[in-house]
C-alpha positions in Angstrom: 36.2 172.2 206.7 39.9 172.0 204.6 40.0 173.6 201.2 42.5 172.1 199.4 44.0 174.6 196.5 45.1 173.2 193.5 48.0 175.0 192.0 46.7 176.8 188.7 49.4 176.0 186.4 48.6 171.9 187.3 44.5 172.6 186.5 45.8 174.4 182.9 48.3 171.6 182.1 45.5 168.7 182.3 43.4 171.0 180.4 45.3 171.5 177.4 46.5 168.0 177.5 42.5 166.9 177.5 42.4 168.6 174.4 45.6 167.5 172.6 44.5 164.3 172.9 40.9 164.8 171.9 42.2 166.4 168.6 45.0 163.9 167.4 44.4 163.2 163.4 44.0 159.1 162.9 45.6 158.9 159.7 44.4 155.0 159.2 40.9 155.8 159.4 41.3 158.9 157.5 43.0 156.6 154.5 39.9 154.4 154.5 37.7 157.4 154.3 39.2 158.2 151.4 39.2 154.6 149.9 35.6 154.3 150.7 34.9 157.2 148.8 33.2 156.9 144.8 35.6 157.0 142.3 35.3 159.5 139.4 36.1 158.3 135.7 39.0 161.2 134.1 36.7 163.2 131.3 38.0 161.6 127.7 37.5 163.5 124.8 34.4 162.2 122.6 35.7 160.2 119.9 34.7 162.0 116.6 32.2 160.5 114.3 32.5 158.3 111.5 31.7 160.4 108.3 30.6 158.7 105.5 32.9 158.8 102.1 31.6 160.6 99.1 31.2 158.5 96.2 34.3 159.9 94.5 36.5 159.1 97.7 35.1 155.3 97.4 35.6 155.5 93.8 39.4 157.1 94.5 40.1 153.7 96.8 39.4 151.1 93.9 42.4 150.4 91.3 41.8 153.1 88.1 45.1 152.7 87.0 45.2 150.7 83.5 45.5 150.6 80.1 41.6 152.3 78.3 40.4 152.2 74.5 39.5 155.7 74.2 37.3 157.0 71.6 36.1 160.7 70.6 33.7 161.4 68.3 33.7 165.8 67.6 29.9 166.5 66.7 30.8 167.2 63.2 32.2 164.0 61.9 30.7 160.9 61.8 33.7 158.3 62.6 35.0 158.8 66.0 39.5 159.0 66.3 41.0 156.3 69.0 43.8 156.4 71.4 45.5 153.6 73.7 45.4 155.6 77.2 47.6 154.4 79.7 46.1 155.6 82.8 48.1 155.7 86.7 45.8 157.3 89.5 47.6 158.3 92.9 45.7 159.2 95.7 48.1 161.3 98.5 48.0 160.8 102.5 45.3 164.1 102.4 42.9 162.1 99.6 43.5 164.4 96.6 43.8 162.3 93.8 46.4 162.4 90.8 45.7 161.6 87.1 49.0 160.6 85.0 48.1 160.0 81.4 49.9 158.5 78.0 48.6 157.7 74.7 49.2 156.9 71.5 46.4 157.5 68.4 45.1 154.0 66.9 44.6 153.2 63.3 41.2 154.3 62.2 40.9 150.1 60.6 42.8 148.7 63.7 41.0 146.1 66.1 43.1 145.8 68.4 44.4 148.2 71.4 48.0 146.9 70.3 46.9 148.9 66.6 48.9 152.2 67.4 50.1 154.4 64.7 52.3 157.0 66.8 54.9 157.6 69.2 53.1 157.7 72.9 52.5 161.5 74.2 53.0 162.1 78.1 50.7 164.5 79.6 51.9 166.5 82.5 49.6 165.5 85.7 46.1 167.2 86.8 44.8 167.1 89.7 40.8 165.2 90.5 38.9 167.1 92.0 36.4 166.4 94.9 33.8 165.6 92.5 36.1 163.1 90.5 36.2 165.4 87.6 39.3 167.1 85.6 41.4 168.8 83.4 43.2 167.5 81.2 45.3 170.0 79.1 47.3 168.6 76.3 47.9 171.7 73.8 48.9 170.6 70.0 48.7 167.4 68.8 49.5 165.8 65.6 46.9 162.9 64.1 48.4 161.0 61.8 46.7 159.9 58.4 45.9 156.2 59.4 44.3 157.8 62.7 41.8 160.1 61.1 38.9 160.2 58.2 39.8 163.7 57.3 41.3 162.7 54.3 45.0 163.4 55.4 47.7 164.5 58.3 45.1 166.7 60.9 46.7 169.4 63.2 45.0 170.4 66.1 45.9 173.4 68.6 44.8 173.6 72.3 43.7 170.0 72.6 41.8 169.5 76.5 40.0 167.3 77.9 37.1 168.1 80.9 37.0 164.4 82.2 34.6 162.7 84.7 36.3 159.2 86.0 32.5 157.2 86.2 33.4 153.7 87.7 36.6 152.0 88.1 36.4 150.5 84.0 35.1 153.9 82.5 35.0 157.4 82.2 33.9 160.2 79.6 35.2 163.6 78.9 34.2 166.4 77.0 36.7 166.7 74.0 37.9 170.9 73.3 40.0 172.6 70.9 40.7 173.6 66.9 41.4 171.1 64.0 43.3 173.8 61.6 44.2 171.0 58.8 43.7 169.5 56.9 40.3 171.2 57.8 39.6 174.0 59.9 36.9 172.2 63.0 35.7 174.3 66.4 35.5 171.4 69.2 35.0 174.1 71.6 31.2 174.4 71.7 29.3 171.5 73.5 28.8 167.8 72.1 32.0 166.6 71.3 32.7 163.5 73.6 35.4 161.2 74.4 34.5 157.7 76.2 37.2 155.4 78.2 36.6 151.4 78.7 39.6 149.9 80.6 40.7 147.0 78.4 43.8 144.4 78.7 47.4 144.9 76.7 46.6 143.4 73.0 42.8 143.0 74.0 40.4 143.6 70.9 38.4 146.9 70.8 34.9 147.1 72.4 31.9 148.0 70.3 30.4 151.7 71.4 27.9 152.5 69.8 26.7 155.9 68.5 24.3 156.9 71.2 26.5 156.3 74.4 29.0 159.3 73.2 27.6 161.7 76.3 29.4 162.8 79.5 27.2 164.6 81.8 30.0 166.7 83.7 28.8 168.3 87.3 28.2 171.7 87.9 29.3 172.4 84.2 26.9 173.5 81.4 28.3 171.2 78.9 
């Protein structure tokens, strides 16, 4: 019998090439592996929720800019004083609402909102607050004879108002300060009221009668 003796090195070359060959990467199959496998949606960010709007914000998107027949009647005296009001309400990007008042004082016989009697008075502007309520501050103010049933000129000191805005046509306020002539009157203590109806330029004057002077102002005592 013949042994025939294969050279080593020949035995390890066929060897290693067995595995080369056995271990090559198929890149096309491994492509559709990967196309084959489930897709995952990207995580997205929940959207936030839809809060609803206060009733002050809804009542801060309607028009309340306009001309208003105001009337205040201080506790003490038994014909209310009038005023022309012209109103402007801006609300900024953030929703904090603006007030920007004028007025002028109406004759005490007038009928009409065109009936004025003095020069108009600018107010500087307040700020509404989240509630819809404010401050108005207008410091002295000088009521002419024809404006008043106090028998003469009145001077008052440290004139405000506490307002509500109610509804897009009306609003009430809660009437502070000191008549010093030609009678000396405290509208600081409770139940001295202002009421505002929007009217049209040279519109007549509304009727109000003497039970709707009230202004129930939140979170206040008044």
């Amino acid at each position: 019998m013949r042994w025939t003796v294969v050279p080593v090195v020949r035995v390890v070359l066929i060897g290693v090439g067995s595995l080369w060959l056995g271990g090559c990467v198929d890149s096309r199959g491994d492509y559709d592996d990967f196309k084959a496998r489930p897709f995952a949606e990207p995580l997205r960010d929940a959207a936030a929720p839809d809060v609803p709007l206060t009733a002050c914000e809804t009542l801060l998107r309607t028009n309340l800019t306009g001309t208003f027949y105001t009337t205040c009647r201080p506790k003490v005296i038994p014909t209310p004083f009038r005023l022309a009001f012209q109103q402007t309400v801006t609300v900024s990007d953030a929703g904090i609402g603006e007030l920007h008042v004028s007025f002028k004082l109406l004759d005490i016989t007038g009928t009409s909102i065109d009936d004025t009697v003095s020069e108009a008075t600018d107010v500087p502007p307040t700020t509404i607050s989240s509630d819809c309520t404010y401050d108005l501050p207008i410091g002295d103010l000088i009521i002419p004879q024809q404006a008043t049933t106090l028998g003469g000129e009145a001077t008052a000191k440290n004139v405000s108002l506490h307002g509500l805005l109610q509804t897009e046509d009306q609003a009430c306020a809660e009437l502070d300060g000191k008549v010093v002539t030609p009678i000396p009157l405290d509208l600081d203590p409770p139940g001295d009221y202002c009421l505002f109806r929007r009217v049209e330029p040279g519109s007549a004057l509304p009727t109000i009668g003497m039970d709707e002077y009230a202004c129930a102002l939140p979170n206040s005592e008044r």
